[in-house]
C-alpha positions in Angstrom: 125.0 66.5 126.8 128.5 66.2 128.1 130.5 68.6 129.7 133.2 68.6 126.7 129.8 69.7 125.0 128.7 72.2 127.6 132.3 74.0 127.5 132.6 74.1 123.8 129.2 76.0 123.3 129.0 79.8 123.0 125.7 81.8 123.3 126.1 85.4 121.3 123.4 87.6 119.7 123.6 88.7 116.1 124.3 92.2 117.1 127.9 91.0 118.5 128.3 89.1 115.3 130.3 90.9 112.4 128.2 91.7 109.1 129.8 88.7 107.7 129.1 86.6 110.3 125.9 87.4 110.0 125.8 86.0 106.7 127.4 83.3 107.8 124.9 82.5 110.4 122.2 83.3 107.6 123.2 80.7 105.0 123.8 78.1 107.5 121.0 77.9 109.8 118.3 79.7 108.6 118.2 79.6 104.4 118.6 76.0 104.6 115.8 75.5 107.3 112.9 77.8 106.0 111.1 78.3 102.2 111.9 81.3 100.8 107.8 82.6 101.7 108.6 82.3 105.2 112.5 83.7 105.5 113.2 87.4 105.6 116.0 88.9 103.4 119.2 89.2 104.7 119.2 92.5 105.3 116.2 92.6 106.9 117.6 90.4 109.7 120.3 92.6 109.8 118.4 95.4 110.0 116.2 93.8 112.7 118.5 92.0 115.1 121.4 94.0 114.9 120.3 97.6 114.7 119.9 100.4 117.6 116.3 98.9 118.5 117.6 95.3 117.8 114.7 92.1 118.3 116.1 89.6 120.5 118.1 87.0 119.5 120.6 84.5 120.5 123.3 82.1 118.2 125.1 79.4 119.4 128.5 79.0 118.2 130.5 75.3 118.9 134.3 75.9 117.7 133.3 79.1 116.9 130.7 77.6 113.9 127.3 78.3 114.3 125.0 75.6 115.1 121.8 77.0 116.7 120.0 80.2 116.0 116.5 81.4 117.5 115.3 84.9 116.8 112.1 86.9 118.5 109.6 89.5 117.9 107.8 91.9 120.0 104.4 93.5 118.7 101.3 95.0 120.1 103.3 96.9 122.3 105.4 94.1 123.7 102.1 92.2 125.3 103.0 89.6 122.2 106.4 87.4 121.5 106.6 86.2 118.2 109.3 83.0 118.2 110.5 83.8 114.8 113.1 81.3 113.7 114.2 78.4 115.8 117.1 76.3 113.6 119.6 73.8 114.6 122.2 72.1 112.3 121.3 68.8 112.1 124.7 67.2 113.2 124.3 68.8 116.6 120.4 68.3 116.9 121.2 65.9 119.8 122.6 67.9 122.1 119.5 69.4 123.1 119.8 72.9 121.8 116.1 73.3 120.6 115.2 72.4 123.9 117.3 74.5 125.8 116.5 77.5 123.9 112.9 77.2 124.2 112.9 75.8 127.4 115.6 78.3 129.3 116.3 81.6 126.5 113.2 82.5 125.3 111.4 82.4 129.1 114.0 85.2 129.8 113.3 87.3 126.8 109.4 86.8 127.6 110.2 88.1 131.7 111.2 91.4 130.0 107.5 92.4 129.5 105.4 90.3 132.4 102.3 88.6 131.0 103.2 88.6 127.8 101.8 85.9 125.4 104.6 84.0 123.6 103.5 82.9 120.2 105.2 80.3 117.7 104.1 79.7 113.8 104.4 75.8 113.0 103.8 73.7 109.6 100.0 72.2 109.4 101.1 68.7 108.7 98.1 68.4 106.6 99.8 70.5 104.2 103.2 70.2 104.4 104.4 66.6 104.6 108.1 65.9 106.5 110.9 65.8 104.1 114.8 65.9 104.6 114.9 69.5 104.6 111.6 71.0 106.5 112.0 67.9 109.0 108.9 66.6 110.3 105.8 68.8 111.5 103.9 66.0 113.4 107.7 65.6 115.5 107.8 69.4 115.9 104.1 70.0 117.0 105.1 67.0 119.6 108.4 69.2 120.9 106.6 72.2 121.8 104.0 70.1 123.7 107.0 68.8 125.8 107.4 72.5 126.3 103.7 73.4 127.2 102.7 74.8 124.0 99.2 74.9 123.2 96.9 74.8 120.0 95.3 78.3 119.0 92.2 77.2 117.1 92.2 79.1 114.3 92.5 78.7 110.9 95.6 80.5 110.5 98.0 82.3 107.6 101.3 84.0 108.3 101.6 87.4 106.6 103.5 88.2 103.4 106.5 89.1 104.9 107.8 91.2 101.7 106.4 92.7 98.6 105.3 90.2 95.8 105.5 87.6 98.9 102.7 85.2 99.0 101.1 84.9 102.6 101.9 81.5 103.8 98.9 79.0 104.2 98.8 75.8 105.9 100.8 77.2 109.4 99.3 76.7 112.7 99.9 79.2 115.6 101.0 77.7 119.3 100.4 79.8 122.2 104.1 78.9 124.4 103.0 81.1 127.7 101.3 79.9 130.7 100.3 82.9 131.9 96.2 83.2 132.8 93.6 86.2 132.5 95.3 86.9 128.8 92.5 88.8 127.1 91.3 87.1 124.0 92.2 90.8 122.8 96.1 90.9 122.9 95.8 87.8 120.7 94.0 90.4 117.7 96.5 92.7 118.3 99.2 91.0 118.2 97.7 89.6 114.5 96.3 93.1 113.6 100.3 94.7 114.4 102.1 91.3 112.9 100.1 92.2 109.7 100.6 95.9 109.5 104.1 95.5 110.0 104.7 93.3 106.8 101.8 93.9 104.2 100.9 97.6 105.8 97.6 99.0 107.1 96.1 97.9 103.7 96.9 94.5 104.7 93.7 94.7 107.4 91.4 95.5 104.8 91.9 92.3 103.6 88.8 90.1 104.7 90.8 86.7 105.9 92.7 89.0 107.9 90.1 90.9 108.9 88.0 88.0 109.7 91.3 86.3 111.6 91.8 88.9 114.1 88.0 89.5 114.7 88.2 85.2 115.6 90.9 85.6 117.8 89.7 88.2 119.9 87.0 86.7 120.6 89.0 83.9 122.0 89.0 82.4 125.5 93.3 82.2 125.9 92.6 80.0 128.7 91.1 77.5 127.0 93.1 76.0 124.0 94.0 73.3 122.8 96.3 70.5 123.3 99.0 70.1 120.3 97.9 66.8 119.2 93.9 68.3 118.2 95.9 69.8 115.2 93.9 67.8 113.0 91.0 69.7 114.2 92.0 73.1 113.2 89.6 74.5 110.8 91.8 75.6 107.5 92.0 78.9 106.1 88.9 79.3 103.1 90.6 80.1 100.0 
């Protein structure tokens, strides 16, 4: 990146961003980079990032346009990051802004609560092949191993994230932390709370979910997997 780069880039949070900003920021980065299953309204990103108890997030404006956006989640009583969204407009993917916000933001936000884990939801590439739009899984699986990420082997399914949602199958979950001793424990809470705060407590009844937090408690956190064993990630049962 060169300095004429460095100087022209802005780092803001969606809560000093103005409601149409917001929008802005919304229809550029994120509606283009996620399906509609796996993207929250906008109002509910307004409602999370920018309210009195705002989830952490960071924007990156160049000339004032956005160009990089990742949002966070806290659950089971801050023990558990959730990286949300990471997006990057395509022309400016090769300055490095992925990578710096994994690699330098979202180690901050984690500091805030010590020994938390710090979680990331990815595309299976066995169901979700790359295309011009999603970009390719296999790449991204590879550019949170450059970041330490490893494999939690489980056969995992994001939560509906609104009413009438479908859950989204075919994800795989990355644990981004190094931190050791992690009780397999936090790991089911973190699921258990995730779920509950999107589908409710009904949503634990459910006996994939219910099945899916049982697995991952039982989890040894010290012993995952490397990114590139994605292949042997048992799938969800329909």
């Amino acid at each position: 990146m060169t300095d004429d780069h460095v100087t022209a880039l802005q780092d803001l949070t969606l809560a000093d961003l103005t409601p149409e900003e917001v929008r802005e920021v919304y229809d550029r980065l994120l509606a283009p980079t996620f399906r509609p299953e796996e993207l929250m309204t906008l109002d509910e990103v307004r409602a999370a990032f920018t309210g009195p108890q705002a989830q952490p997030s960071v924007v990156v404006l160049q000339g004032g346009r956005p160009v990089a956006l990742m949002l966070g989640g806290w659950y089971a009583d801050r023990r558990a990051l959730l990286l949300t969204y990471l997006a990057v407009d395509p022309s400016t993917r090769g300055l490095g802004l992925g990578a710096r916000l994994v690699g330098e933001v979202l180690p901050r936000w984690a500091a805030a609560s010590p020994g938390a884990l710090v979680l990331a939801e990815v595309d299976d590439p066995r169901a979700w092949p790359a295309d011009a739009t999603q970009g390719d899984p296999v790449a991204r699986l590879r550019f949170y191993g450059r970041h330490g990420a490893r494999l939690v082997p489980l056969p995992y399914v994001q939560p509906s994230l609104s009413p009438g949602a479908p859950r989204v199958e075919g994800m795989l979950l990355l644990r981004l932390d190094a931190t050791p001793g992690v009780p397999g424990a936090v790991l089911g809470a973190f699921l258990a709370d995730y779920v509950t705060a999107h589908e409710g407590p009904a949503g634990l009844e459910d006996p994939v979910v219910a099945g899916l937090v049982a697995q991952a408690a039982a989890l040894d956190l010290d012993d995952l997997w490397p990114v590139d064993r994605w292949e042997d990630v048992v799938r969800p049962s329909r």
